[in-house]
C-alpha positions as a Markdown table, in Angstrom:
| # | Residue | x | y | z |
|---|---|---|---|---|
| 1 | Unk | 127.2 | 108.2 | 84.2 |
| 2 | Unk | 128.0 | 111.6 | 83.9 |
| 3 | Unk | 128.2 | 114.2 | 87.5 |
| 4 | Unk | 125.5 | 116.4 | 85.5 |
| 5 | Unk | 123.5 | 113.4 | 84.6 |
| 6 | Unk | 123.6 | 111.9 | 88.1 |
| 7 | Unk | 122.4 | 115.2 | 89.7 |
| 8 | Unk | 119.8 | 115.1 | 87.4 |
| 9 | Unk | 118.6 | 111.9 | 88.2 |
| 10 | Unk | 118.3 | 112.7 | 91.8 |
| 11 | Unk | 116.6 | 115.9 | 91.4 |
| 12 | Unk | 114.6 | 114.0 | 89.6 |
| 13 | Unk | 114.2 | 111.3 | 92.1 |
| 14 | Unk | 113.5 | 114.3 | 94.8 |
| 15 | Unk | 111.0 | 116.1 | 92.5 |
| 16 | Unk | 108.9 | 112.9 | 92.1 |
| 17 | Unk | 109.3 | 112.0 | 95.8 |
| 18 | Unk | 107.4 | 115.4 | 96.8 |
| 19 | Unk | 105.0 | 115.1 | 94.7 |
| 20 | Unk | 103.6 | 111.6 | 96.2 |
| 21 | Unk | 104.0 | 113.0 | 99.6 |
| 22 | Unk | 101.8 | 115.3 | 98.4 |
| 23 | Unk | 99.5 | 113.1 | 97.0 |
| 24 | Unk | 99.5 | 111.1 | 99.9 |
| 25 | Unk | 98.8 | 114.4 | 102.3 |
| 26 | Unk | 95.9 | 115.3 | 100.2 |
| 27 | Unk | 94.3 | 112.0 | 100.3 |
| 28 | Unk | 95.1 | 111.7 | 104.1 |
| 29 | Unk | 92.8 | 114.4 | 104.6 |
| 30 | Unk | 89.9 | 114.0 | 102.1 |
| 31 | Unk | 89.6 | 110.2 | 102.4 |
| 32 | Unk | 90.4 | 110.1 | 106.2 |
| 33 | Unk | 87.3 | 112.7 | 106.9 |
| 34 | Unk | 85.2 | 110.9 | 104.6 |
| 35 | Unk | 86.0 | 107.7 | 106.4 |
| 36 | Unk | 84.1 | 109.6 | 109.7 |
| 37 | Unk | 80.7 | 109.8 | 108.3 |
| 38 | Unk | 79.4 | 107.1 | 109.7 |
| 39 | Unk | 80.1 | 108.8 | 113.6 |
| 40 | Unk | 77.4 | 111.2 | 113.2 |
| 41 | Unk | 74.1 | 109.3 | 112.0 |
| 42 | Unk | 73.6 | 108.6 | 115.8 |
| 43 | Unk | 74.4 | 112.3 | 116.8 |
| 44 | Unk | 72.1 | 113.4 | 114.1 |
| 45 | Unk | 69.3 | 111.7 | 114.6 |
| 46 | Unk | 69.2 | 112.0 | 118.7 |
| 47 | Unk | 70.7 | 115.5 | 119.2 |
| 48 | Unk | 69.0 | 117.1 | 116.4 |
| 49 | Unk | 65.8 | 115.1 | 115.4 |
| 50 | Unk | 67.0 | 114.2 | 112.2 |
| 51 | Unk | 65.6 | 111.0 | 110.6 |
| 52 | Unk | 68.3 | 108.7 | 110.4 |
| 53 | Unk | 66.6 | 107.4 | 106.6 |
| 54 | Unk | 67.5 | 111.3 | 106.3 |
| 55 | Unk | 71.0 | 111.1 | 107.6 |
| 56 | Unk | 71.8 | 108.1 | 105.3 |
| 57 | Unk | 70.8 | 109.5 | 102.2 |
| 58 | Unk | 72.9 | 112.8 | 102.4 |
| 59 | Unk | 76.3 | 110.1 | 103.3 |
| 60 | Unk | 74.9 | 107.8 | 99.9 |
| 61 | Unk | 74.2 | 110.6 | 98.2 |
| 62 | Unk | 77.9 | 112.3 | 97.9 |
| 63 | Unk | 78.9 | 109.1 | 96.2 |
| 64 | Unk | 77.0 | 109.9 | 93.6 |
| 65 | Unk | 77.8 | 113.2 | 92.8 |
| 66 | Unk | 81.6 | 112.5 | 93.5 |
| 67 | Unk | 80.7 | 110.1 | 90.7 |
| 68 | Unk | 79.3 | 112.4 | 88.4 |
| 69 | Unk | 81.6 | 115.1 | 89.1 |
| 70 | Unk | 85.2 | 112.9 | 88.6 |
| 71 | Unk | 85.2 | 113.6 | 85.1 |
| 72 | Unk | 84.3 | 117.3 | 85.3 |
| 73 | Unk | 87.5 | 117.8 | 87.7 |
| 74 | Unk | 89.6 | 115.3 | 86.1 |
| 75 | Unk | 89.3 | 117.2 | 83.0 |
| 76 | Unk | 89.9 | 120.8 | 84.7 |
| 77 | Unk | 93.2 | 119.0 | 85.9 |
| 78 | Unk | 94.1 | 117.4 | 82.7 |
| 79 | Unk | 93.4 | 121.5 | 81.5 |
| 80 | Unk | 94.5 | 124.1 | 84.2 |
| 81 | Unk | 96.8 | 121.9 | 86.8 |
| 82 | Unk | 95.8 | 120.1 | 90.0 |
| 83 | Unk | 97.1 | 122.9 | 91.9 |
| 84 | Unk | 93.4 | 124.7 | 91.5 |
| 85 | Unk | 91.2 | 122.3 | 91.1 |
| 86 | Unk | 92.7 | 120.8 | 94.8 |
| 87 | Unk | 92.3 | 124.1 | 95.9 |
| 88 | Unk | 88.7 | 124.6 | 94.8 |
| 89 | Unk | 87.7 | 120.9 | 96.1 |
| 90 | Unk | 89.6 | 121.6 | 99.6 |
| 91 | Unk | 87.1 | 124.9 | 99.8 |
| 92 | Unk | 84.0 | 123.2 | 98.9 |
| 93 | Unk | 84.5 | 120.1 | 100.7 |
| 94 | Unk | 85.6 | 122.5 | 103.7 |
| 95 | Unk | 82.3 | 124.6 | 103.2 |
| 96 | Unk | 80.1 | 121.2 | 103.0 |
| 97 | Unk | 81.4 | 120.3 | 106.5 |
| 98 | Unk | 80.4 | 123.6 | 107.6 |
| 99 | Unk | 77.4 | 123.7 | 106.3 |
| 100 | Unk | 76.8 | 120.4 | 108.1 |
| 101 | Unk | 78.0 | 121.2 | 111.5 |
| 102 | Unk | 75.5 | 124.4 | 111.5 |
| 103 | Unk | 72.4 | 122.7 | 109.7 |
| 104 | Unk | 69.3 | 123.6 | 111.1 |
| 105 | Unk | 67.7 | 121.3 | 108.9 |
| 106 | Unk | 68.3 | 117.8 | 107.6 |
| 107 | Unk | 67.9 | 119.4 | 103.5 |
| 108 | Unk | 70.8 | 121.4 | 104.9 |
| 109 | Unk | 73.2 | 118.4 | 105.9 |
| 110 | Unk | 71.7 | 116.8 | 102.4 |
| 111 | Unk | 73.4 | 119.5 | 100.7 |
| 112 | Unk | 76.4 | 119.5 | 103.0 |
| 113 | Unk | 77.2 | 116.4 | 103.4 |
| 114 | Unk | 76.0 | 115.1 | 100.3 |
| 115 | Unk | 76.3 | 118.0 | 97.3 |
| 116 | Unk | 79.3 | 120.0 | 98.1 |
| 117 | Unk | 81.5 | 117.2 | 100.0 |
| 118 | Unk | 80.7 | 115.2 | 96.8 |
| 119 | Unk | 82.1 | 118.0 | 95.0 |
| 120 | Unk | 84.7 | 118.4 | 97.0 |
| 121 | Unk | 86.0 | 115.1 | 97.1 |
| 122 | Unk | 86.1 | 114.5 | 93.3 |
| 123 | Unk | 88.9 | 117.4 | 93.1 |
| 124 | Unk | 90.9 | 116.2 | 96.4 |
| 125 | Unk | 91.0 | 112.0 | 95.4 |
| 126 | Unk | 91.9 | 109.3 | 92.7 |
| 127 | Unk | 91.0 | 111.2 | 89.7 |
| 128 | Unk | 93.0 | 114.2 | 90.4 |
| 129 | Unk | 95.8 | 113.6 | 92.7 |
| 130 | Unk | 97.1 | 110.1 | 91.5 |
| 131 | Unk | 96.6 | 111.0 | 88.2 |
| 132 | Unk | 99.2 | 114.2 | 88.9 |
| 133 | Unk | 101.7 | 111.4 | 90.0 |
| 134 | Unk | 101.1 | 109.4 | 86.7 |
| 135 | Unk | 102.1 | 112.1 | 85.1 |
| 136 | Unk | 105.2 | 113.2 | 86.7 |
| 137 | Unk | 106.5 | 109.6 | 87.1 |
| 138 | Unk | 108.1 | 107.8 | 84.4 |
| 139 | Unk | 106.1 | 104.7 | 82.4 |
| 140 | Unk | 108.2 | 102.1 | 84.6 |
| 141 | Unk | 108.2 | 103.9 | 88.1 |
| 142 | Unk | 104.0 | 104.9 | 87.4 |
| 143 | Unk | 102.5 | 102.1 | 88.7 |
| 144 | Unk | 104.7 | 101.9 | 92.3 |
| 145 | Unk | 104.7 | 105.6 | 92.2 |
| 146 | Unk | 101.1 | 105.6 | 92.3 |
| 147 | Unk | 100.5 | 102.2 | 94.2 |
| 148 | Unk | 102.9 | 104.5 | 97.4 |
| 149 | Unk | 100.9 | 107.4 | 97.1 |
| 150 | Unk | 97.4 | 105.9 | 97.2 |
| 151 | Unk | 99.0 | 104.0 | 100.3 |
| 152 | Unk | 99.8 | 106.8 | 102.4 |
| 153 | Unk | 96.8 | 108.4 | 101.7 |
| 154 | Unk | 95.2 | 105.5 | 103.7 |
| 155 | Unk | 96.9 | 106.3 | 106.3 |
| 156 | Unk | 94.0 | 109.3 | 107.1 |
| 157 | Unk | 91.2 | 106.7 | 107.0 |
| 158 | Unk | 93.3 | 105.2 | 110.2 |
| 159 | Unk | 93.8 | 108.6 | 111.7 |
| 160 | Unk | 91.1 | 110.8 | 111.5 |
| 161 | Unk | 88.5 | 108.8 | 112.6 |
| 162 | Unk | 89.7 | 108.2 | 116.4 |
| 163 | Unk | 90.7 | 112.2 | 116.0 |
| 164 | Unk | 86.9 | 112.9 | 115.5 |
| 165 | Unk | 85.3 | 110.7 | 117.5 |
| 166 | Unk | 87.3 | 112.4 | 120.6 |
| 167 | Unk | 86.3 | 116.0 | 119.1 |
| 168 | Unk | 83.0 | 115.2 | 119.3 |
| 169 | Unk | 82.8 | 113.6 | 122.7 |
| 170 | Unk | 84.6 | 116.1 | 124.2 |
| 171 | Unk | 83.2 | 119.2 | 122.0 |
| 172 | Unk | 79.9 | 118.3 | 120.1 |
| 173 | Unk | 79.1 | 117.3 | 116.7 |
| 174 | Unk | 79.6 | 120.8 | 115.3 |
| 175 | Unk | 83.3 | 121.5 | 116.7 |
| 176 | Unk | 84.1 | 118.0 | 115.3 |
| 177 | Unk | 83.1 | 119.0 | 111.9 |
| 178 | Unk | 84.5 | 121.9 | 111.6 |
| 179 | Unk | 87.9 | 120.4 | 112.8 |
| 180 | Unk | 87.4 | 118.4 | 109.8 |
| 181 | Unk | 86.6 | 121.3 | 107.9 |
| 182 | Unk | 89.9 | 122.9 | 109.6 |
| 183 | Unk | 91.7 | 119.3 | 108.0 |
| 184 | Unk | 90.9 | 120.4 | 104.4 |
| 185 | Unk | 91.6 | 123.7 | 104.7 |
| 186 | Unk | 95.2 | 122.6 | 105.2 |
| 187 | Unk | 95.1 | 120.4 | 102.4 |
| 188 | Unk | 94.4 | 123.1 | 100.1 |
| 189 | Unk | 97.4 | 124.7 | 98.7 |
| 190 | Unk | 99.4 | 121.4 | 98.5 |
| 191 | Unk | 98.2 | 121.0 | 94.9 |
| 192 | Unk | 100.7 | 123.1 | 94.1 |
| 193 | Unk | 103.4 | 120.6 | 95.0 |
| 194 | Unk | 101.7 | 117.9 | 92.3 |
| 195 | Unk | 102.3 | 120.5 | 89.1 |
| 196 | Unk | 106.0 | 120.0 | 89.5 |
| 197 | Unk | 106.2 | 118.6 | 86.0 |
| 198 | Unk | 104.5 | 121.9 | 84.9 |
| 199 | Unk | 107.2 | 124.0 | 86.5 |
| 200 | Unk | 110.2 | 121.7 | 85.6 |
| 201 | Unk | 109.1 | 120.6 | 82.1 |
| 202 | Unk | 108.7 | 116.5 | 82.0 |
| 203 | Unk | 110.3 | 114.8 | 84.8 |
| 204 | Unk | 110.8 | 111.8 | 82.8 |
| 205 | Unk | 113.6 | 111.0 | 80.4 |
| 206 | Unk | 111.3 | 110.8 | 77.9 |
| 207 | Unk | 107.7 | 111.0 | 76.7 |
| 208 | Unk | 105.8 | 108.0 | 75.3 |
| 209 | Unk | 105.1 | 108.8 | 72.1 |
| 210 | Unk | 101.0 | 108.7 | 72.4 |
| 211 | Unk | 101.4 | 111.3 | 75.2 |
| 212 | Unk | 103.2 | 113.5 | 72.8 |
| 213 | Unk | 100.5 | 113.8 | 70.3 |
| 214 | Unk | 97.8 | 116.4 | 69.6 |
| 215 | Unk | 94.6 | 114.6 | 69.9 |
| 216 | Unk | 91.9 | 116.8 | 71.0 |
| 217 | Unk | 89.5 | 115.5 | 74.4 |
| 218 | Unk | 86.9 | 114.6 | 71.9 |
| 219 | Unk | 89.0 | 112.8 | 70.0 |
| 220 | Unk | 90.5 | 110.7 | 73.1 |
| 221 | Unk | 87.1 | 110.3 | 74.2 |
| 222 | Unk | 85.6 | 108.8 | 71.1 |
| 223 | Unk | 88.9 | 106.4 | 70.8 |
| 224 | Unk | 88.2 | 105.5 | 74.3 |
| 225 | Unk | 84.8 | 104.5 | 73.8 |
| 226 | Unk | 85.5 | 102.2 | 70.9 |
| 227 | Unk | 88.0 | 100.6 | 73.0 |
| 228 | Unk | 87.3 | 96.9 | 73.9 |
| 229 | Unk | 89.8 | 96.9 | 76.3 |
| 230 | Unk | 88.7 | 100.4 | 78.0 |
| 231 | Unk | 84.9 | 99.2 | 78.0 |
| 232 | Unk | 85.8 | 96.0 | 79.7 |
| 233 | Unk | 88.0 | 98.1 | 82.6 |
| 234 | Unk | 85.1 | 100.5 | 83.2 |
| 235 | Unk | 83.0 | 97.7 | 83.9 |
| 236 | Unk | 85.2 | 95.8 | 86.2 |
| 237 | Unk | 85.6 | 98.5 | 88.0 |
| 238 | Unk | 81.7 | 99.1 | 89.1 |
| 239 | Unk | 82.3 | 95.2 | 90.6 |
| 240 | Unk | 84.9 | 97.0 | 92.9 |
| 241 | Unk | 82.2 | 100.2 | 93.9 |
| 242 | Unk | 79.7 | 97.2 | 94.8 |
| 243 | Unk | 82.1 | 95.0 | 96.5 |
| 244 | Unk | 83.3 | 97.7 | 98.8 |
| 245 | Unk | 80.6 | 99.8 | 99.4 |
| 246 | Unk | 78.4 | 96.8 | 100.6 |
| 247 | Unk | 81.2 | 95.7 | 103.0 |
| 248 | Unk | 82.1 | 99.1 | 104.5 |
| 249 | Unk | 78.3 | 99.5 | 104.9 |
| 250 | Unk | 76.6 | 96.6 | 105.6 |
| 251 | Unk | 79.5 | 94.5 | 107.7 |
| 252 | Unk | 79.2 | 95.5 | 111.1 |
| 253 | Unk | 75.5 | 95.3 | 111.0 |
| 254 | Unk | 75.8 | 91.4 | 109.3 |
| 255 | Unk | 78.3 | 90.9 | 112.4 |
| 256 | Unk | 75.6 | 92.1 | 114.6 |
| 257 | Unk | 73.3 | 89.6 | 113.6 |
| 258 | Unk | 75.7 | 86.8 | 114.2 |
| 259 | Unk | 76.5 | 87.4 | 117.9 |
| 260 | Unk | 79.7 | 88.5 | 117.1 |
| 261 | Unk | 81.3 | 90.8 | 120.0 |
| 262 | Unk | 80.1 | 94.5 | 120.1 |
| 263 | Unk | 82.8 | 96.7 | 118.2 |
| 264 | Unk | 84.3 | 93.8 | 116.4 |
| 265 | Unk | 82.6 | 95.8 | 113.1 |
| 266 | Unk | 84.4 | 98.9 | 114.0 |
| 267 | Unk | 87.5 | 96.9 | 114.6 |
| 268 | Unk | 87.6 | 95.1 | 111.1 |
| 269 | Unk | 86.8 | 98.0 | 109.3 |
| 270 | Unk | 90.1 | 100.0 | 110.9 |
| 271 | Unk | 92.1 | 96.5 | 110.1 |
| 272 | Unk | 90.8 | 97.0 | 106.7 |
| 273 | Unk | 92.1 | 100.8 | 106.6 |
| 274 | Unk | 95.4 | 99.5 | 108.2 |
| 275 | Unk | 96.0 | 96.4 | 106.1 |
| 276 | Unk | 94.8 | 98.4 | 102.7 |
| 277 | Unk | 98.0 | 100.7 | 103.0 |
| 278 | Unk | 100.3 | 97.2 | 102.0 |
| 279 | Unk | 97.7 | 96.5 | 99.9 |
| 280 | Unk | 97.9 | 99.7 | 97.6 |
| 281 | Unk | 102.0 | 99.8 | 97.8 |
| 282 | Unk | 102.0 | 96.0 | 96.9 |
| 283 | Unk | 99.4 | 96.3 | 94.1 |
| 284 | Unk | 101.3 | 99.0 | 92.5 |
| 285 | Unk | 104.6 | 97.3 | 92.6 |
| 286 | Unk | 102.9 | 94.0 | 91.0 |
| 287 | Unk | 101.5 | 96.6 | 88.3 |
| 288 | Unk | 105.1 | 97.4 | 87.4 |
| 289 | Unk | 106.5 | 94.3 | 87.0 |
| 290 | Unk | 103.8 | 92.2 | 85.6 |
| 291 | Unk | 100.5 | 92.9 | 83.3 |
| 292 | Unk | 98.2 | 95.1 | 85.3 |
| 293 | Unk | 95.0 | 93.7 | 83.8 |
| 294 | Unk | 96.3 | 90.4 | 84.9 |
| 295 | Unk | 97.2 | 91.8 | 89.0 |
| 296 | Unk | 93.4 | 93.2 | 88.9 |
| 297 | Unk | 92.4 | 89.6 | 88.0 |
| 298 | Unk | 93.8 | 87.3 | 90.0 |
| 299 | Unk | 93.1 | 90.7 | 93.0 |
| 300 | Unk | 89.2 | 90.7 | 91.6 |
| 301 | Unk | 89.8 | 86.5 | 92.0 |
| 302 | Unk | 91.4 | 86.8 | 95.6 |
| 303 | Unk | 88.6 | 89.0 | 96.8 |
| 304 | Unk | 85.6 | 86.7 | 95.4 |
| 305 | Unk | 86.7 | 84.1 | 97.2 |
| 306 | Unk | 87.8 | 85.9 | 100.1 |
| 307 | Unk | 83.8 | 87.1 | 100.7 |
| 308 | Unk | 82.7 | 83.5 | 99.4 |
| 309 | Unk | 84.5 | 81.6 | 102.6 |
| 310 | Unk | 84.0 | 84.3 | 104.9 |
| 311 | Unk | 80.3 | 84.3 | 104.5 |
| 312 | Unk | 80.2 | 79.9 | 104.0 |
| 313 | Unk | 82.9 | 79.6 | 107.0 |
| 314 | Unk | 81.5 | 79.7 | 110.8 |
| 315 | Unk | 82.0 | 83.4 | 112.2 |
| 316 | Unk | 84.9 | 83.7 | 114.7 |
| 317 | Unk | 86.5 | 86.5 | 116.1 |
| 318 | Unk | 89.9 | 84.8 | 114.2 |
| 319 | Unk | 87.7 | 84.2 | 110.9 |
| 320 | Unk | 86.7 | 88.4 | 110.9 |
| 321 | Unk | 89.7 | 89.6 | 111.5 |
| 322 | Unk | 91.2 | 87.1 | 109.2 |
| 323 | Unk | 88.7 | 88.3 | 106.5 |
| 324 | Unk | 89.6 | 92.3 | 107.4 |
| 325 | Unk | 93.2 | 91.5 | 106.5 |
| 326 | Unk | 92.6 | 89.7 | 103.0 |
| 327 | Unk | 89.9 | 92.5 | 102.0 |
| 328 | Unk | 92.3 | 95.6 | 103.4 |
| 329 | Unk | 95.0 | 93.7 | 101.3 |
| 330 | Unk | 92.8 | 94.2 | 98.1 |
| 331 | Unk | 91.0 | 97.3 | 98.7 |
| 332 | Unk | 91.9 | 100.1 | 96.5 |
| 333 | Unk | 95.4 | 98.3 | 95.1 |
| 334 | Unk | 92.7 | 98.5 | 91.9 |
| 335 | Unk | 93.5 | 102.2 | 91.9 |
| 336 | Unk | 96.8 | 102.7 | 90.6 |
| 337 | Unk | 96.3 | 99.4 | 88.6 |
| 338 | Unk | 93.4 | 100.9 | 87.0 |
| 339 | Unk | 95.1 | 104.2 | 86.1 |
| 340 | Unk | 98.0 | 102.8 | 85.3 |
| 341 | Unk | 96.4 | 100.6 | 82.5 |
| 342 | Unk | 94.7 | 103.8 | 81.1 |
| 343 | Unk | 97.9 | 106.0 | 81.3 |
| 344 | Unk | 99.6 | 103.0 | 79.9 |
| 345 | Unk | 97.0 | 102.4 | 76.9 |
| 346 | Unk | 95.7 | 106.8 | 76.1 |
| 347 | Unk | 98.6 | 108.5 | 77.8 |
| 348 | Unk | 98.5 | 110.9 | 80.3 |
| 349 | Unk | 97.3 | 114.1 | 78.1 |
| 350 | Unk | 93.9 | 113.2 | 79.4 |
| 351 | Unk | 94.3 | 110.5 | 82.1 |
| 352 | Unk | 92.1 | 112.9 | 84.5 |
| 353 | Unk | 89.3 | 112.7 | 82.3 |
| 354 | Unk | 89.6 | 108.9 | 81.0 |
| 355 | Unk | 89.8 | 107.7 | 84.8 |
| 356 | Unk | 87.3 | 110.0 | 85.9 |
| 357 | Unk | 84.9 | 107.6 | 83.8 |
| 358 | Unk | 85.8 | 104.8 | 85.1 |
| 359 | Unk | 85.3 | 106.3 | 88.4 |
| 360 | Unk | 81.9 | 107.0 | 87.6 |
| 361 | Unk | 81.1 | 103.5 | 86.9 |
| 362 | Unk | 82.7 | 102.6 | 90.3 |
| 363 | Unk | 80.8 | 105.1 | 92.5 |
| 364 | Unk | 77.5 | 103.6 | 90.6 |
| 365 | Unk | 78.6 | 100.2 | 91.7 |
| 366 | Unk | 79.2 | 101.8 | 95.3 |
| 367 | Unk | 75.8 | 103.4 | 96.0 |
| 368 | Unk | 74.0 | 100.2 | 94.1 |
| 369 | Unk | 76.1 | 98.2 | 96.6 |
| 370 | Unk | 75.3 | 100.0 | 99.7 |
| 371 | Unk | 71.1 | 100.6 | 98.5 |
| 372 | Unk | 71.1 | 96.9 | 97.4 |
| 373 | Unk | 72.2 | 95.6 | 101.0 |
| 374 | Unk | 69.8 | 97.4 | 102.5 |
| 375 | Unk | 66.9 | 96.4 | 100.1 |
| 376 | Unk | 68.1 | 93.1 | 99.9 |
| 377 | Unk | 67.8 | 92.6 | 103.7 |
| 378 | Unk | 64.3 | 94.4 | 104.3 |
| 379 | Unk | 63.0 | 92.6 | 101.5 |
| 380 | Unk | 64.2 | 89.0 | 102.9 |
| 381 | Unk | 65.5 | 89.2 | 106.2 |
| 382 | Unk | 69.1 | 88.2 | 105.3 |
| 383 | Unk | 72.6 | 89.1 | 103.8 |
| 384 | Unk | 72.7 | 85.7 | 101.8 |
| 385 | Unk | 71.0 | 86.7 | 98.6 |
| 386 | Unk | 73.7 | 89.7 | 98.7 |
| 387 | Unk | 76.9 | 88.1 | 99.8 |
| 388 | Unk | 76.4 | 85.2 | 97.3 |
| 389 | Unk | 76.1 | 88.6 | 94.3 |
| 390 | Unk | 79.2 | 90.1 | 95.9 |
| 391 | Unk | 81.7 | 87.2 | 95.8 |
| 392 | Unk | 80.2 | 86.1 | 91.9 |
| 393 | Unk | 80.7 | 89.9 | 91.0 |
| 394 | Unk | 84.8 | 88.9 | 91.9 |
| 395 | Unk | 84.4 | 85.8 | 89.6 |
| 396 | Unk | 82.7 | 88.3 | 86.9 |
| 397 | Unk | 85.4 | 91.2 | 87.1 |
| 398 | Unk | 88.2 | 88.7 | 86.5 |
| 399 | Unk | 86.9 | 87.4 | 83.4 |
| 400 | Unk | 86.2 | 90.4 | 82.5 |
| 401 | Unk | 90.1 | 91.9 | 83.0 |
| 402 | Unk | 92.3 | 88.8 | 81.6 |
| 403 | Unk | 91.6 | 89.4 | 78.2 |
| 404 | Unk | 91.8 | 93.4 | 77.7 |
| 405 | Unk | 94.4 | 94.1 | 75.5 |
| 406 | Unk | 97.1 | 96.9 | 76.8 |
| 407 | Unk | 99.0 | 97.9 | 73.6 |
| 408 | Unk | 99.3 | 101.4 | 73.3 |
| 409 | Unk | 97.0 | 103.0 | 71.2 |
| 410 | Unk | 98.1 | 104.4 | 67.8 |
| 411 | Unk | 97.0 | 108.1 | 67.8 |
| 412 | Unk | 99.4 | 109.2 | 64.8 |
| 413 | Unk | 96.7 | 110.8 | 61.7 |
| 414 | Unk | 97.2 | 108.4 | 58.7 |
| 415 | Unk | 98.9 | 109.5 | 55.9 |
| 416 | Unk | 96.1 | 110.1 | 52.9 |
| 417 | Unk | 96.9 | 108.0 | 49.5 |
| 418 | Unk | 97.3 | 109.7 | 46.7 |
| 419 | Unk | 95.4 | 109.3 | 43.6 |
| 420 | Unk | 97.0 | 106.9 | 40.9 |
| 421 | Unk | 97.6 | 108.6 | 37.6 |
């Protein structure tokens, strides 16, 4: 290997590093602050009157609309850069906070805390900052470049909840927000960093040729959509929204009701957060060595059974945290496995938009998963009805992953016969 050659290769190495760094920091921040939601229904509802039914629909609701809005900011990404769209996010996720902190009214923290930090958090997540790194790293590093990024942005859901909880003892729920809102704010211009492969032309040696061609968005869409493979991923992935948006809910309150030791709930929730950053860097560096359909599988398998013994097994203090560690383990390692399989069957041209679909289905799958444990247990009296859907859901998204097919996609116009003579 060539001097020049070598030095390229490390600037290359260097230029790729930054930009999951990046990634990482942005995450950190909007998924970290996100995590904190939970800290203020109490606050809400005794400092301020607020009806805690109130309270709980603005935290469900931004789900929603960070599901509906993915796709919107994936495809302003895939068009203008992450560097603005980050930016705008940061702001509106920033002015949802604040909006929060000073609401006189609980319609104000509905759009606060539900509207704009929905918003806000579709620009500053999955669909806009790992899909940056897929595009700057190279087919074979995508997968582990994306599996380390989405790890280190875990690292804020173990941070910045202990980081508001002692704001808002100390200072009130409003100076606790607005450090949060502070937290974003700082996030803001690090978009810049993940447009590297805008400002250096293609970090990779070279492109794959799908990624090179001149389909349109419309075109991409409508070859997506016919996609066996693409239909059967977009599915799979609302199991994962309902799997981990009834356990992040509903757990500490199922705990509860089996005598288990006050703040053991709180406890296996942070292990969760902990254990989920080996999780994400392991998932992505399975996704680069074997078939990443197959890693979500046997992961969707893991997870199934996982919830299936947990909620058969007697309840220990060893059985919980036991349970925290397998589920942080297979948290969101389906992230860079799921857009890696896209970027590895469409390209990256429009991996912000493509993912931001999927994404949707997911953040359907989450608020079904948190409304359904709720119902489920006012209607009956009981988790059993909804941990016995949850661990068959795991069953159902395997079979559903195995058998999607991950060639790449031929995007090339065919040529036109001629007419005979």
């Amino acid at each position: 290997m060539s001097t020049a050659t070598r030095g390229d290769s490390l600037t290359l190495k260097t230029q790729l590093t930054l930009v999951i760094v990046a990634a990482a920091l942005i995450m950190s921040a909007a998924m970290g602050v996100r995590q904190t939601f939970g800290l203020f229904i109490g606050p809400f509802s005794f400092d301020r009157g607020m009806p805690v039914t109130l309270i709980a629909f603005a935290i469900a609701l931004h789900n929603l609309v960070w599901g509906f809005a993915q796709p919107f900011a994936g495809a302003a990404a895939d068009r203008h850069g992450a560097a603005p769209v980050v930016a705008f996010g940061a702001a509106v996720f920033a002015a949802g906070l604040a909006l929060a902190a000073a609401a006189p009214s609980g319609w104000a923290l509905v759009v606060g805390l539900g509207v704009l930090v929905g918003i806000g958090i579709s620009c500053t997540s999955f669909g806009v900052v790992l899909t940056a790194v897929g595009r700057v790293a190279s087919a074979e590093q995508r997968s582990l470049a994306m599996g380390i990024a989405s790890a280190g942005g875990s690292l804020g859901q173990v941070l910045m909840v202990p980081l508001a909880q002692a704001v808002r003892l100390n200072a009130g729920i409003s100076t606790s927000l607005l450090v949060l809102a502070f937290v974003m704010l700082l996030a803001a211009p690090l978009g810049i960093a993940l447009d590297r492969r805008r400002s250096y032309g293609a970090l990779t040696p070279a492109t794959a040729p799908h990624d090179a061609a001149t389909a349109s968005l419309r075109d991409t869409l409508a070859l997506a959509t016919r996609h066996r493979g693409y239909r059967l991923l977009t599915l799979g992935f609302f199991t994962c929204g309902f799997q981990l948006a009834f356990i992040a809910t509903h757990l500490p309150g199922y705990l509860f009701l089996c005598h288990m030791p006050i703040g053991l709930g709180a406890t296996a929730l942070s292990l969760i957060g902990l254990f989920n950053m080996a999780g994400s860097w392991a998932c992505g560096w399975l996704g680069g060595r074997f078939r990443q359909q197959h890693v979500l599988g046997w992961l969707y398998l893991i997870r199934g059974a996982a919830i299936a013994a947990f909620f058969l097994l007697p309840k220990t203090t060893a059985s919980v945290v036991l349970f925290a560690a397998v589920m942080g383990l297979t948290w969101l390692g389906t992230v860079p496995l799921t857009s890696g399989l896209v970027a590895k069957v469409f390209g990256t041209r429009h991996l912000g938009t493509l993912f931001g679909l999927c994404f949707l289905s997911h953040q359907l799958g989450s608020f079904l998963g948190a409304w359904l444990g709720g119902f489920v247990f006012d209607v009956t009296g009981s988790y059993s009805l909804i941990w016995a859907a949850t661990a068959a859901a795991g069953v159902l998204a395997a079979l559903l992953h195995f058998p999607i097919d991950d060639a790449v996609v031929d995007r090339a116009p065919r040529p036109v016969e001629t007419a005979r003579a």
